[in-house]
Structure formats: structure tokens, C-alpha cells
N, C-alpha and C positions, 0 to 999 in steps of 0.2 A: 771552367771545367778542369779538373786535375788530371797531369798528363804523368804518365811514370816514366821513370828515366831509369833505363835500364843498366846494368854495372857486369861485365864479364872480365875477370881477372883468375891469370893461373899463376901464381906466383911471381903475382906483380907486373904480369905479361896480359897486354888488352889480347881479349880475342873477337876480332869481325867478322861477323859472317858474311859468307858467299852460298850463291847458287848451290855449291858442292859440300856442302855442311848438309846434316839431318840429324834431328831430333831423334831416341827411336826411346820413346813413353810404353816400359814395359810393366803390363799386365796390371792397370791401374783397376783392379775391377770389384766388383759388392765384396763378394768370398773373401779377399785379401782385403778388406778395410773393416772396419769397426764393427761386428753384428754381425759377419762373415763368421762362415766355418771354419777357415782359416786366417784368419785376423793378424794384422798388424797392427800395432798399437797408433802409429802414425801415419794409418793407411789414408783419411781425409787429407791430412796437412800434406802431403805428399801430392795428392790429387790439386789442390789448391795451388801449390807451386807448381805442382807441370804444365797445368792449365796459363800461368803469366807466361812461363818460360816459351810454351806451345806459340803465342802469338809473338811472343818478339823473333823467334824463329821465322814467322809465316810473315810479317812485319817486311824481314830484311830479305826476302825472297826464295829462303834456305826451307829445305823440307820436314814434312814432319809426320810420323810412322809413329802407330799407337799398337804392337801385338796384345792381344787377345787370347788368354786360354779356353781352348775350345774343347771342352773333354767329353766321349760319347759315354754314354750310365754305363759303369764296370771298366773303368780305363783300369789299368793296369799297377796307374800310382795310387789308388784307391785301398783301403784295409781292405774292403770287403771282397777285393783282387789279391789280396796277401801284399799290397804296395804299403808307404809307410803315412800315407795323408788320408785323412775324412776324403769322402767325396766332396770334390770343389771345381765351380767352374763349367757345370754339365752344360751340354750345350742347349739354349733357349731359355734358360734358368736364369734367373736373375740375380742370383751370383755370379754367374756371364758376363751379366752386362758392369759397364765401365763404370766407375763410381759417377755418381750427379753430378759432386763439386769438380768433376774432370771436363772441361768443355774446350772443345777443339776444333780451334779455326778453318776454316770452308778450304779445301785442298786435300785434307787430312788424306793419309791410306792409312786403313786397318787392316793386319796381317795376323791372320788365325792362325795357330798351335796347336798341335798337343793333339790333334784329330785321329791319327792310329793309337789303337787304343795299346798298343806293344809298346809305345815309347813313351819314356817319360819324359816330354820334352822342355828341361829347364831353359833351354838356350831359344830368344829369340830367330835365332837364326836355322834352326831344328824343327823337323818335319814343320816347314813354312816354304816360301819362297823370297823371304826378306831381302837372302843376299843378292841373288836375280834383278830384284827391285830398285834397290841400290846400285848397282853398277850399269842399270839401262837408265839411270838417273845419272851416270857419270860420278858418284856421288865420291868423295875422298876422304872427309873426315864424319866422325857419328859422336852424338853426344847422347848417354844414356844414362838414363836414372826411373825408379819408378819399385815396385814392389817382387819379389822382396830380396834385398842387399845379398844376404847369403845364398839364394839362389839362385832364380831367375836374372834377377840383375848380374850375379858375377858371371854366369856360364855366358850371358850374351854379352858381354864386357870381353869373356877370353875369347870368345870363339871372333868376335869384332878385332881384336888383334893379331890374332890365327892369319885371318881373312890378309889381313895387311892393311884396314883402315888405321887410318891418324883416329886414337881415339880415347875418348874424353870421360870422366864419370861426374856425373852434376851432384855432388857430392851433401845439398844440402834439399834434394828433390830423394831421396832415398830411404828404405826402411827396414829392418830386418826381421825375419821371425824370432833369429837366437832362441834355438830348440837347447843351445847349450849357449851358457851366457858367454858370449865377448864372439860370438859368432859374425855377428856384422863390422865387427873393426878387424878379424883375422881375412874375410873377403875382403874389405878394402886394400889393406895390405898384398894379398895377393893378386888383386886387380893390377894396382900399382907395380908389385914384381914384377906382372905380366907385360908394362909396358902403357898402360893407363895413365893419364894424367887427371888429378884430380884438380876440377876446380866448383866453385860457388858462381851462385847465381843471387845477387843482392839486388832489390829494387825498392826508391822509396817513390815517394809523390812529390815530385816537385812543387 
């Protein structure tokens, strides 16, 4: 049986996980992947790689948090609201729900968003209770990646620095919308300003 051998390097620096590591797999869901209303162009191949990275996480004993946008018909960030997105994401809609190729080892917490219909909550850590969750898990460092790079992923990238975690962008688990083109390399940039350390996640088969 083919076993994968996992590979974490941040510039040349292994990094092991502990207990106090988590994953936090943002808003890997239909809407935001291929055939979505708001589409990523990489939104599967993203899902596929969170999904290996999910278990080697849950593997080493380290946790692993998957938010969810959770939006009630007429949120706010809605055109039909005067906001600047298609409806995406409504809640029980299967734009909601988390892409197929996203599968996530038994432990998983999923942490909803986005639920006041007044906010428009790019930051996982925004109208949720993420950060609560994380620190009753003792948690200290967060690795995050998932959809999409200029949004979502950067506001909970800042606000996970803000907070004071040690914390990490999975740099090859990410995707951008780029409403204007070079948008997802100016977010990583400013992730990084912010204090972010970028690394990859490499796996082959032994």
C-alpha cells in the first residue's frame, strides 16, 4: 500500500506539529469552486490539497477547523442588497455546502460565518466564535489556506496576527478571485507584511 510522506518547509526550516497547531481551511465551499457563483478557478485543486494537508494535521495530533459561509437570502454583501457579490453561500444551499473533493478527518470543527445579515464577514474570525475556540484549545500557532487568497483568506490571515497567533499561510492550498488581476500576489504580500510566514505543503508517495 502506498504511504505519503509528508514535507513541511518554511524556508528551509522543518516545521512539527504539536497539539497547539490548527489548520483553519477557509470557506472551501460549491459557490467558491468551479460551477459556483463565485468561482475560483482553483477552487477543486485547493480542496484536494486541504483535504491531504487536513489529515496530516489530524495524523500528528494538531487540530483542524474548516469555516463555512453561512449567509441568510438578502445578506448584505449580496447586489440584490446593494453589496458588491452575486448571492453566494445561502444558508442550506448547496453552494453552502463544502466542496466533495474537501474531506475531513473525524475531530473536524466547523465554524459558521457570515450569519448577520449586516456584516460582511470576510475574516474567519468575524461574526464566528473561531477565536474562543482556539484559545479553549490552548491553541498558538494557525496554518491557513483555502478560498479565496484576496479575501477571505487574507482578512483571517490579519486578523490571526492581530489576535497574536504564530501564523502560517499554506501558500500552495490557496486561490484568488483577482476581480483586478495580480490581486492574490498583492494579498500575499500583505499577509506577509503583516507578519505571516509563507510556506508549502509538498507530498509525494513513497
Amino acid at each position: 500500500m502506498a504511504r505519503l510522506r509528508c514535507t513541511w518547509s518554511s524556508w528551509g526550516n522543518a516545521v512539527n506539529l504539536t497539539t497547539q497547531d490548527a489548520l483553519v481551511i477557509v470557506d472551501v465551499q460549491n459557490d467558491f469552486c468551479p460551477g459556483g457563483s463565485l468561482a475560483v478557478a482553483t477552487g477543486a485543486e485547493v480542496a484536494r490539497t486541504m483535504t491531504r494537508v487536513a489529515y496530516v494535521f489530524s495524523e500528528q495530533g494538531a487540530r483542524v477547523y474548516a469555516t463555512q459561509d453561512w449567509h441568510p437570502v438578502g445578506h448584505s454583501s449580496f447586489k440584490e442588497s446593494g453589496g458588491p457579490w452575486p448571492p453566494h453561500c445561502v444558508q442550506g444551499s448547496q453552494g453552502a455546502e463544502f466542496h466533495p473533493e474537501l474531506n475531513l478527518p473525524d475531530g473536524h470543527e466547523i465554524i459558521k460565518k457570515g450569519n448577520d445579515p449586516s456584516v460582511d464577514a470576510y475574516s474567519g474570525f468575524l461574526d464566528s466564535n473561531l477565536e474562543e475556540r482556539l484559545n479553549a484549545a490552548d491553541v498558538t500557532r494557525v496554518f491557513v489556506g483555502g478560498l479565496a487568497t484576496d479575501y477571505c483568506v487574507l482578512n483571517t490571515v490579519l486578523d490571526a496576527c492581530r489576535i497574536g497567533f504564530e501564523t502560517y499561510l499554506v501558500s500552495d492550498a490557496i486561490g484568488a478571485v483577482n476581480v483586478r488581476s495580480g490581486d492574490g500576489e498583492r494579498a500575499i504580500e500583505e499577509m506577509i507584511g503583516a507578519g505571516a510566514k509563507a510556506i508549502r505543503f509538498d507530498d509525494e508517495v513513497a
